[in-house]
C-alpha positions in Angstrom: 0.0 0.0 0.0 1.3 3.3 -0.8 1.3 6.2 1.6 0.1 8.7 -0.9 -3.1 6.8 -1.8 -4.0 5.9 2.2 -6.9 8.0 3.7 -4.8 9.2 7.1 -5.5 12.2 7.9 -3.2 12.6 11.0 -2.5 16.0 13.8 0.3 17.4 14.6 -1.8 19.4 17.6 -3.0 17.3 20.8 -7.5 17.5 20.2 -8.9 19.5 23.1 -11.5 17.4 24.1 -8.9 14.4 23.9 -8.0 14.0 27.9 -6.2 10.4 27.9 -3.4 9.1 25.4 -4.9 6.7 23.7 -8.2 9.1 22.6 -5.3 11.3 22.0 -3.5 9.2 19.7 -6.2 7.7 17.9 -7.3 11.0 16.8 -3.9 12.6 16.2 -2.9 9.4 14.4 -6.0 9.2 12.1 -7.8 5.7 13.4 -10.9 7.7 14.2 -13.2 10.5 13.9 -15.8 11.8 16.3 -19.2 11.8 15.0 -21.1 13.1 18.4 -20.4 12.7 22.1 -19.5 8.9 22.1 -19.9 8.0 19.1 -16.9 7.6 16.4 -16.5 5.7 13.2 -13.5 4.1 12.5 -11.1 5.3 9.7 -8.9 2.4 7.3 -6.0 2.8 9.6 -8.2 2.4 12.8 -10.3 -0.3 11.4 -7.6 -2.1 10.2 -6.0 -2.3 13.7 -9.3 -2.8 15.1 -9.8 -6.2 13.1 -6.5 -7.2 13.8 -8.4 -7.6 17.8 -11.4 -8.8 16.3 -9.7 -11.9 14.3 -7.8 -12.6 17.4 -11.2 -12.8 19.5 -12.4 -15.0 16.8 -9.8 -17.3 16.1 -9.3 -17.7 20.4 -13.0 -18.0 20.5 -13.1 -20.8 17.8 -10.2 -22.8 19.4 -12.4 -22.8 22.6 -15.2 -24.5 20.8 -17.4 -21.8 20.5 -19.7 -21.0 17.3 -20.0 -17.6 15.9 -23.9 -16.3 14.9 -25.1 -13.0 14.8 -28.0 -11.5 16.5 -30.1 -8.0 15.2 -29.1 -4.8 17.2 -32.9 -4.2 17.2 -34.7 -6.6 19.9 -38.0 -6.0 21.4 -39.1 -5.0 24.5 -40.9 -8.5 25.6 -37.9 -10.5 26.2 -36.3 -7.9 28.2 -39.5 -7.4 29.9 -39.7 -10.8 30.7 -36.3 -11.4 32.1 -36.6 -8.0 34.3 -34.4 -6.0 32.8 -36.3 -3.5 30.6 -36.9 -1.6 34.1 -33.3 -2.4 35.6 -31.0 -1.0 33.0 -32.6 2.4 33.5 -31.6 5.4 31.5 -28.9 3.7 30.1 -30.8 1.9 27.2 -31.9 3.3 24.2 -35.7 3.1 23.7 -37.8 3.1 20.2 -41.2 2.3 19.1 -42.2 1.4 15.3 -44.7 2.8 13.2 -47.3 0.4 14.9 -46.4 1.8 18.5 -44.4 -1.6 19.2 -41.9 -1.0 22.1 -38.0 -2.1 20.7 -34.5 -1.2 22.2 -31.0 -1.0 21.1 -29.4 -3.8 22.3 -27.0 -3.3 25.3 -26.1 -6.6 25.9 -27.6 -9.9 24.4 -28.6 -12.4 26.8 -32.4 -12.9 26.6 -32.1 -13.1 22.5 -29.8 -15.7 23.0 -31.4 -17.4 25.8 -34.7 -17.5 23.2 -32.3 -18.7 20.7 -31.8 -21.8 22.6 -34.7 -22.5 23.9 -36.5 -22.8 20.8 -34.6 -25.5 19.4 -32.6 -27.4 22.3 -34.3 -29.5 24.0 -32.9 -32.6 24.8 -29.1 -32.9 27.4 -27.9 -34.8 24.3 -27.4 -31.0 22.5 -25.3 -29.4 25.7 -23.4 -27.8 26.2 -23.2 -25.1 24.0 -21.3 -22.0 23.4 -22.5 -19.6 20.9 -20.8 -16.1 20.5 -21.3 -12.6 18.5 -19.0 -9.7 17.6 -21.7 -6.6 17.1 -22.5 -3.6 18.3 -23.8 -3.0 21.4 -25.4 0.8 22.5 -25.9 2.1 25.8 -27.2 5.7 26.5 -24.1 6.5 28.8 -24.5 9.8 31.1 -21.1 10.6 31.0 -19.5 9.0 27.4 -15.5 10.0 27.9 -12.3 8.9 27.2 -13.3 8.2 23.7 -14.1 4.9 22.9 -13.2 3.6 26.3 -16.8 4.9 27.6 -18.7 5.3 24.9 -22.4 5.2 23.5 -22.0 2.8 21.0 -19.6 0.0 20.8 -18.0 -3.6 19.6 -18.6 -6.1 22.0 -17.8 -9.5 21.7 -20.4 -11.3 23.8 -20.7 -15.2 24.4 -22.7 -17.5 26.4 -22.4 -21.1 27.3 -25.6 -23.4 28.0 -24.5 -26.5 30.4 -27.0 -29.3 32.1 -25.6 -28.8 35.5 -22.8 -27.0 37.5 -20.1 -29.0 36.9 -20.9 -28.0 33.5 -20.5 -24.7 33.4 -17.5 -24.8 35.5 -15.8 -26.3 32.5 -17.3 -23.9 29.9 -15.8 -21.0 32.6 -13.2 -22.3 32.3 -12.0 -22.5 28.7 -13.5 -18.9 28.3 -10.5 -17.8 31.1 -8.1 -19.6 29.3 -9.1 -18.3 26.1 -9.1 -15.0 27.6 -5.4 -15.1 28.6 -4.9 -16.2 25.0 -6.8 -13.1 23.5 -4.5 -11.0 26.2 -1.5 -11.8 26.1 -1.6 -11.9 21.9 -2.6 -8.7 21.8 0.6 -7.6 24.4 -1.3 -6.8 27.2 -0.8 -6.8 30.4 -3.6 -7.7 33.0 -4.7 -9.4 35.9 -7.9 -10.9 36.8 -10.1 -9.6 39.7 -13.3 -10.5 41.4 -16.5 -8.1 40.0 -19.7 -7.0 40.6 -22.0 -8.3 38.4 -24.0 -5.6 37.6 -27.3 -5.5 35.5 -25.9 -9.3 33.6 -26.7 -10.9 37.1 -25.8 -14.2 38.3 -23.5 -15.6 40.9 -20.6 -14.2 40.2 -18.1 -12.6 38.0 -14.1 -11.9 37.1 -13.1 -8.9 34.7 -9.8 -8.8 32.9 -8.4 -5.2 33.8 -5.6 -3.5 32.1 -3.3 -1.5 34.1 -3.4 2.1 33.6 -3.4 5.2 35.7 -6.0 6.3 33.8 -8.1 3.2 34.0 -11.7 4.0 35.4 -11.9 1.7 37.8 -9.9 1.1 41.3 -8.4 -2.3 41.9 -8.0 -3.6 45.2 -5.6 -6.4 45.5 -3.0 -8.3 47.6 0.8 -8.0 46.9 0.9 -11.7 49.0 -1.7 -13.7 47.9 -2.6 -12.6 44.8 -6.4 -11.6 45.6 -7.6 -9.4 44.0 -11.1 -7.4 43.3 -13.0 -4.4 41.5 -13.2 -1.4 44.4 -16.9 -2.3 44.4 -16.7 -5.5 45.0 -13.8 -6.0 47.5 -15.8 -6.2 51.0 -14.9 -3.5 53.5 -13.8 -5.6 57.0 -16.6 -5.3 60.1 -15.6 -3.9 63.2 -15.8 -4.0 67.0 -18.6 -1.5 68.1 -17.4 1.4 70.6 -17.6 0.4 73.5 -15.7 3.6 75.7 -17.1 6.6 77.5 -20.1 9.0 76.2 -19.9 12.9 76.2 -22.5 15.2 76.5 -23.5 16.1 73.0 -22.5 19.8 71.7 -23.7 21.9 69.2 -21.1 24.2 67.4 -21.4 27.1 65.1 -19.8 26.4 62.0 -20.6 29.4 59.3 -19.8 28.4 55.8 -17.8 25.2 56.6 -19.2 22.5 54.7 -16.5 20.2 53.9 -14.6 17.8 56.3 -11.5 19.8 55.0 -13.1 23.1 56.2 -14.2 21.5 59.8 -10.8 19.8 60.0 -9.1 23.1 60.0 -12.0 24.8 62.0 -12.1 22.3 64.9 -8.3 20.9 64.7 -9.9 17.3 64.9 -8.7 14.4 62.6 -11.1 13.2 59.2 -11.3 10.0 61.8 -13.5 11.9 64.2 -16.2 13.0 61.4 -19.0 10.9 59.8 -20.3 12.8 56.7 -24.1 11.9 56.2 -24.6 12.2 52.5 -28.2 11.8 51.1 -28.9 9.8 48.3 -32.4 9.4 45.6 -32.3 6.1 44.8 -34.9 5.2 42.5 -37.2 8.1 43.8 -36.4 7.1 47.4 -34.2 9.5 49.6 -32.0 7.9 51.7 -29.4 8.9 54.4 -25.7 7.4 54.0 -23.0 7.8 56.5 -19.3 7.1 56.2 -16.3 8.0 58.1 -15.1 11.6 57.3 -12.1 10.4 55.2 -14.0 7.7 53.0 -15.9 7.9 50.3 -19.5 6.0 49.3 -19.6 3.2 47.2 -22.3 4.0 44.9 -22.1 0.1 43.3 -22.1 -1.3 46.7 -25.0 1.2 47.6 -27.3 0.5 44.8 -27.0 -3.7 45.0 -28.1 -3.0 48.9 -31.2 -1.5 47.9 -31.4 -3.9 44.5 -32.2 -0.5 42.9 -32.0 0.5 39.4 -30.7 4.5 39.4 -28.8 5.8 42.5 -27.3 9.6 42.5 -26.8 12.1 44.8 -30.2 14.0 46.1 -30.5 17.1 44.8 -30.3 20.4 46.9 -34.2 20.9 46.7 -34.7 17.2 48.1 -32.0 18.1 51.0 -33.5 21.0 52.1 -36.3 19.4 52.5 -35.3 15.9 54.2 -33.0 18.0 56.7 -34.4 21.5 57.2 -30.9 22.8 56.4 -28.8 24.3 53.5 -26.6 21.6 51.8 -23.3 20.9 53.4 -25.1 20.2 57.1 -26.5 17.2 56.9 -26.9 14.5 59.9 -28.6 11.9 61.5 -29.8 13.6 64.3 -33.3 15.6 64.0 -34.1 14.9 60.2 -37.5 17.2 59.3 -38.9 13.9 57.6 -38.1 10.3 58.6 -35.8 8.7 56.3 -33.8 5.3 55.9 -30.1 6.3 57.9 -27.9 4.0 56.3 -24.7 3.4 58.8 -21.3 2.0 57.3 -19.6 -0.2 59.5 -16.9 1.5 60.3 -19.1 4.2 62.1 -20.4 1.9 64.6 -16.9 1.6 65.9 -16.7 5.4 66.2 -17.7 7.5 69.1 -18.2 10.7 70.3 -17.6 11.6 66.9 -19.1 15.0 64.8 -22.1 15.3 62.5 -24.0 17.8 60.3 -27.1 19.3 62.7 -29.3 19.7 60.1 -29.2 23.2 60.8 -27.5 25.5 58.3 -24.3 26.9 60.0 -24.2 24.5 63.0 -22.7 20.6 63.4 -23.0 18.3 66.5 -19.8 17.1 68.4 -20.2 13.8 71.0 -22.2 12.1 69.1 -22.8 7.9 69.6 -24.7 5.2 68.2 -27.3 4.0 70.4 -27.6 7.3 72.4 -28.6 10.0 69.7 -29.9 7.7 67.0 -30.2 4.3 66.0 -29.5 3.5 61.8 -31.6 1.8 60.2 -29.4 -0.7 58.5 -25.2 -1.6 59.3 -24.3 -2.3 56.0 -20.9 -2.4 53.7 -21.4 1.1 51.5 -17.8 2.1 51.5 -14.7 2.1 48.8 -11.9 -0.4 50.5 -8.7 2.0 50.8 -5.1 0.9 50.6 -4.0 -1.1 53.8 -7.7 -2.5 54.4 -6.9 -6.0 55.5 -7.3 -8.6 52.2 -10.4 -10.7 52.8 -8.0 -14.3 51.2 -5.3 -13.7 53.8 -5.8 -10.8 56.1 -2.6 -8.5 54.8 -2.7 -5.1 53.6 -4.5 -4.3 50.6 -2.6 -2.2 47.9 -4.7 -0.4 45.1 -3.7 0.7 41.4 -6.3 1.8 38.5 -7.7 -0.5 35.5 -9.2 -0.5 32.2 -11.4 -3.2 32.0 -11.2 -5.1 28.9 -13.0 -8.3 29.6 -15.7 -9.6 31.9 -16.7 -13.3 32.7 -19.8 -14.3 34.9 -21.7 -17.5 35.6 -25.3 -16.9 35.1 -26.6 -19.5 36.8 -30.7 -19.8 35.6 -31.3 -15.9 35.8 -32.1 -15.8 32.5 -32.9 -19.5 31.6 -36.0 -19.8 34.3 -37.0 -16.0 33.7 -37.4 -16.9 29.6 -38.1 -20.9 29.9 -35.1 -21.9 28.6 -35.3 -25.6 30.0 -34.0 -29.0 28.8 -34.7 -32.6 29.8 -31.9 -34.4 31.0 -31.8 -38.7 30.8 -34.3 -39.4 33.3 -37.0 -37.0 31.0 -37.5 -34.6 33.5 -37.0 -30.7 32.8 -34.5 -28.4 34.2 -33.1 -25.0 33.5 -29.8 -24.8 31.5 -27.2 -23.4 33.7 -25.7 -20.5 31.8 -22.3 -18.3 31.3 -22.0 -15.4 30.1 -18.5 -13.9 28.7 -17.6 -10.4 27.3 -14.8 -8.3 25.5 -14.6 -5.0 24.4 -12.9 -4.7 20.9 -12.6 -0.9 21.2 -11.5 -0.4 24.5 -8.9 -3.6 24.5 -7.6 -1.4 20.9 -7.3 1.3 23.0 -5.7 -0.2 26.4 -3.1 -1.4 24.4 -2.5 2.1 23.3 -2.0 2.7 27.1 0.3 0.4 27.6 2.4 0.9 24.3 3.4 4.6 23.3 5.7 6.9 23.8 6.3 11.0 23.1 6.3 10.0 19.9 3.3 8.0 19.4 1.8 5.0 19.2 4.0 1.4 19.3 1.8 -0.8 18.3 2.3 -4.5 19.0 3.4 -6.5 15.5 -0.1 -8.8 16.4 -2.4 -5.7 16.1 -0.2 -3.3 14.1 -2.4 -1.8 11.2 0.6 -2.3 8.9 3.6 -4.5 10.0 6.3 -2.9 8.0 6.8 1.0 6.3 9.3 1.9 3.8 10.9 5.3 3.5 12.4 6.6 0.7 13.8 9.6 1.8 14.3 11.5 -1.7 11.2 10.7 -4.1 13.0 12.6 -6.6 16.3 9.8 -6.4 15.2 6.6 -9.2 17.7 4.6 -7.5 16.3 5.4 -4.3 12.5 4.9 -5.0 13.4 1.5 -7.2 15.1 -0.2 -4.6 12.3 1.2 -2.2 9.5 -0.5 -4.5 11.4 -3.5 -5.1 11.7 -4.0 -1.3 8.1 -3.1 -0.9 6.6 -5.2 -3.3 9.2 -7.9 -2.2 7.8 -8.2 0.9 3.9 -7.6 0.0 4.4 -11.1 -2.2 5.4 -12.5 0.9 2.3 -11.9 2.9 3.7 -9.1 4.6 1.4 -6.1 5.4 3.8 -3.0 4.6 3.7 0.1 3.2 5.9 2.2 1.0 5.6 6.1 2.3 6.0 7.6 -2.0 5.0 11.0 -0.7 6.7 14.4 -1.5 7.4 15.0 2.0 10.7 15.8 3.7 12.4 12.9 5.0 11.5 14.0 8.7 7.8 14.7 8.0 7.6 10.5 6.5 9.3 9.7 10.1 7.2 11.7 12.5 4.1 9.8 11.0 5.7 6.5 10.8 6.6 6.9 15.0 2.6 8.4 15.1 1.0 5.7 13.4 2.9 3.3 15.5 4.4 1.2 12.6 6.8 -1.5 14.4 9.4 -1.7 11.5 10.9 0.9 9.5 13.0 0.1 6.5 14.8 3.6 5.4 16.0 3.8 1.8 18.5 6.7 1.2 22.0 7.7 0.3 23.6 4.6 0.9 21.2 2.8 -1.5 23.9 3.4 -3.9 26.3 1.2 -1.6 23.3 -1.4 -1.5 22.9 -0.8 2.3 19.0 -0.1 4.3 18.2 1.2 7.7 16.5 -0.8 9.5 14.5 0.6 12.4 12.2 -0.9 15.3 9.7 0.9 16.4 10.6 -0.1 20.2 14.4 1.1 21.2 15.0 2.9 18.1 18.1 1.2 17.4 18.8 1.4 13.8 21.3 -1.0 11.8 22.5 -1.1 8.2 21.3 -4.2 6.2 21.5 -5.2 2.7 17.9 -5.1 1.2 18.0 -9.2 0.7 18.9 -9.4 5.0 16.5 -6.3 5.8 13.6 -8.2 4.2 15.3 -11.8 5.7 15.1 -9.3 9.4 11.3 -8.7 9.0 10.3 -11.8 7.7 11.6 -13.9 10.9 10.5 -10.7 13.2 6.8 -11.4 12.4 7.0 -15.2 12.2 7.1 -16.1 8.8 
C-alpha cells in the first residue's frame, strides 16, 4: 500500500476534548473521527488495527469451541420485559417504538435473544453444552461518554454465552472462556490481571473482569501484593468492626458558618477526618436515603445500589436536602431529620464515638455524638470504597490499590435468565431443568485502545506486531532519487508477495515529516532507503528502542520476515 493513496488524515496538535493518550493518539494518528459525544466511526487505519483484535477474539474464541452467529441490534421489549431488565438497566438503554407503537430497544447486551435462541430449538441434554458467540454492536445511552471509545455510547462487543445441564458444566465452559481469555490478552501484548467483579445489570452468581493496568483506567483495583487476591473497588468487601464500646460525652452543638467540607471543619475544629461521619443523602430510584461514612472515606455508589437492589442511585439534589433535613446543603446529619428517612450506617461508624455530625441546621454541626444514644440507623451495611491497607479478605494483609481498564468480563449466570425466559431442557431421566448459563464479554474498542495505554511513547503509538495496522513502512527519503525509489518499491513489493502487510511512504514530503508519522502511526518496522542505497545498504529501524542498523535489502527483508514469524 502506498502512503500517498491511504486516507490518514493525521494532527500534529494534541485535540482539546482528547484527555487520555490513547483518545489522543487515535485521533492525532488518524484511526478515528468523532461523529457526536461517544460515538466515532472508525477510519482504514483504525479499522484495520481494530480487526487485527477482532480476528484474534475469533480465532481464540473458535479454538475454545465456541460458534460464531449474529443477533439484530434491534430486539423488542418483551424478552427484556420478561427477564426484568427492561426496568433495571434504567436510562442507560436506548428506547424506540415502530410505526405500529411496538416498544424495541437497542441492544445493550444480548442475553435474553440468545437465551430464546436456545430455547426454541434445544431440547434434549444430548445438545449441551453449548457455546455460541457474537461480535456486534452494542449501545448504551451512557450519562457521561468519555475517554473516547473507552466509555462510549456505541460499541463492539464480543459477547458469548455457554448453556450447560448442571454446575459441573458450566464450571468447564468457565473455564476455557478464562483460558481463552489469557490467550486473547497476552496476543494482543497486554498486560492484565484478573479480579473479582460485581456483576451488575448481567446478574448471576458471580463474575471476574480482565483489567488493564493504567493510571487512567476507570476503575480502582484492590488487590493483595501476598496472595494474589484481587477485586474491582466495588466488589472487595470493606472488614466489620468491634462496636465502641468507651465513655459518652455530652453532646455539643457548634457554630460552624460556611464550613461544609470535612476539609473546612478539619481546619476549623483541629480534629482528625477519623473523628467526622459525613451523612450524605442519596435518591435512589425516587427514594431518599441517608448514607454515613467515616469523614475520610468515600461512598460506594455500586455497593450502595446492589443494597437496595435498585435500578438508578445519584446524589439527592439540593431541593430534596433541604427538605429531608431543614438545612442548607453541606449540614446534613442523623440527628433531628425534618422527615423520617432510611439512615444508612457503614460499618466502620459503629466503631466510632463521640464523633461530629451535620445538625441539620444551616451553619451549625453536633460534636459527641454515639450510636445507640442520639440515633439508631436503620441498617449496618458495607457502603464504602476499600482504601489501601484494608486488610485482604483471602489472607488478612494489607490491601494495595492501582487503577484499570477493563477489557474483559466473565460471569456464571446460573438460571437468571434461563428460568425468567423458559429456557429448559430434559436431561436422561425426561425430567426438565433449567440450563445453567455463562455469560463472557470483550470489548474490541477499548482492549484497541488499552493497548495504546500500555504501548506509546512522546512520539506515538507502538503498536504491538499482532495488532499493528501495517507490520512494516518503507521510507524513501528523496522521491526525486530513481535509484532510491526503485530499490524502495522492489523491497516493498518484495515483501507484500510475501504476505507481509507493509507500506511504502512515496509521498513528497521531507524525509523527517515520513518519520514523525511512521513513529505516530505506531508502525513497528521501519525500513529507510536513502543515500547509501547506492552502496546497497538499508536502515533498519524498530519501532521499540530505536536502534537502527545497516542491512542489505535481501537481510532487511530476511530481518522482518523472521521478526513477524514467517
Amino acid at each position: 500500500m502506498r502512503v500517498s493513496s491511504l486516507f490518514m488524515p493525521t494532527q500534529r496538535e494534541v485535540p482539546a476534548d482528547a484527555e487520555i493518550i490513547s483518545h489522543q493518539l487515535m485521533l492525532r494518528a488518524g484511526l478515528m473521527r468523532k461523529v457526536a459525544s461517544g460515538i466515532y466511526s472508525f477510519l482504514p487505519m483504525g479499522y484495520r488495527a481494530f480487526r487485527k483484535v477482532e480476528n484474534i477474539v475469533r480465532e481464540e474464541m473458535d479454538r475454545a469451541g465456541a460458534q460464531e452467529l449474529i443477533m439484530p441490534a434491534v430486539l423488542p421489549a418483551e424478552v427484556y420485559m420478561a427477564s426484568g431488565r427492561w426496568d433495571k438497566f434504567g436510562p442507560e438503554m436506548f428506547r424506540l417504538q415502530d410505526r405500529s407503537g411496538r416498544s424495541f430497544c437497542l441492544g445493550p447486551t444480548h442475553e435474553e435473544p440468545f437465551t430464546e435462541a436456545v430455547r426454541d430449538n434445544v431440547r434434549s441434554y444430548r445438545q449441551l453444552p453449548i457455546t455460541l458467540y457474537q461480535i456486534q454492536h452494542k449501545y448504551r445511552d451512557e450519562k457521561r461518554p468519555r475517554f473516547g471509545v473507552m466509555r462510549a455510547r456505541e460499541f463492539v462487543m464480543k459477547d458469548a454465552y455457554s448453556f450447560d445441564a448442571d454446575e459441573q458444566g458450566l464450571d468447564r465452559s468457565y473455564q476455557a472462556m478464562y483460558e481463552a481469555y489469557c490467550r486473547i490478552f497476552d496476543r494482543c501484548g497486554l498486560d492484565y490481571i484478573l479480579v473479582h467483579a460485581d456483576s451488575g445489570a448481567m446478574g448471576g452468581s458471580g463474575s471476574q473482569e480482565f483489567m488493564v493496568k493504567s493510571d487512567v483506567g476507570e476503575d480502582a483495583i484492590a488487590y493483595c501484593p501476598v496472595c494474589e487476591y484481587a477485586a474491582n473497588e466495588e466488589k472487595a468487601p470493606c472488614p466489620e468492626v468491634a462496636p465502641f464500646d468507651g465513655e459518652t460525652e455530652a453532646v455539643e452543638k457548634i457554630h460552624t458558618p460556611n464550613f461544609r467540607t470535612i476539609e473546612e471543619l478539619m481546619a476549623f475544629l483541629g480534629l482528625p477526618p477519623t473523628e467526622f461521619a459525613k451523612t450524605l443523602l442519596y435518591d435512589i430510584d425516587g427514594k431518599i436515603v441517608a448514607v454515613m461514612v467515616r469523614g475520610d472515606r468515600e461512598v460506594n455508589d455500586v455497593k450502595l445500589k446492589n443494597l437496595f437492589d435498585a435500578t438508578e442511585v445519584v446524589l439527592a439534589g439540593p431541593a430534596d436536602v433541604e427538605r429531608v433535613t431543614g438545612a442548607a446543603v453541606g449540614f446534613a446529619g442523623p440527628v433531628g431529620l425534618a422527615e423520617p428517612i432510611p439512615v444508612i450506617a457503614d460499618h466502620e461508624i459503629v466503631a466510632m464515638g463521640n464523633f461530629v455530625v451535620g445538625a441539620n441546621e444551616t451553619d451549625y454541626h453536633l460534636k459527641n455524638i454515639n450510636i445507640g444514644c442520639d440515633f439508631q440507623p436503620t441498617q449496618v451495611a458495607d457502603v464504602r470504597s476499600a482504601v489501601e491497607g484494608d486488610p485482604c479478605p483471602s489472607c488478612g494483609k494489607p490491601l494495595a490499590m492501582c487503577r484499570g481498564i477493563e477489557v474483559g468480563h466473565i460471569f456464571k449466570l446460573g438460571t437468571k435468565y434461563s428460568e425468567a425466559l423458559g429456557c429448559n431442557y430434559l436431561n436422561s431421566d425426561g425430567e426438565e431443568k433449567p440450563m445453567i448459563m455463562g455469560c463472557y464479554g470483550i470489548g474490541v474498542g477499548r482492549t484497541l485502545a488499552a493497548i495504546i495505554e500500555q504501548h506509546y511513547d512522546k512520539d506515538g503509538i507502538i503498536w504491538p506486531i499482532s495488532v499493528a495496522p501495517y507490520q512494516v513502512i518503507i521510507v524513501p527519503t528523496n522521491s526525486t532519487d530513481g535509484m532510491i525509489n526503485t530499490m524502495a518499491s522492489e523491497i516493498h513489493d518484495r515483501l507484500a508477495k510475501s504476505g507481509v502487510e507493509v507500506l511504502l511512504d512515496d509521498r513528497d514530503e521531507r524525509p523527517g515529516v515520513k518519520f514523525k508519522d511512521a513513529d505516530l502511526i505506531g508502525i513497528p518496522l521501519r525500513v529507510t532507503v536513502g543515500r547509501k542505497a547506492a552502496e546497497g545498504k538499508v536502515e533498519f529501524k524498530h519501532r521499540i528502542g530505536g536502534e537502527v542498523t545497516e542491512l542489505t535489502p535481501d537481510e532487511a527483508i530476511a530481518e522482518v520476515l523472521r521478526m513477524i514469524g514467517r
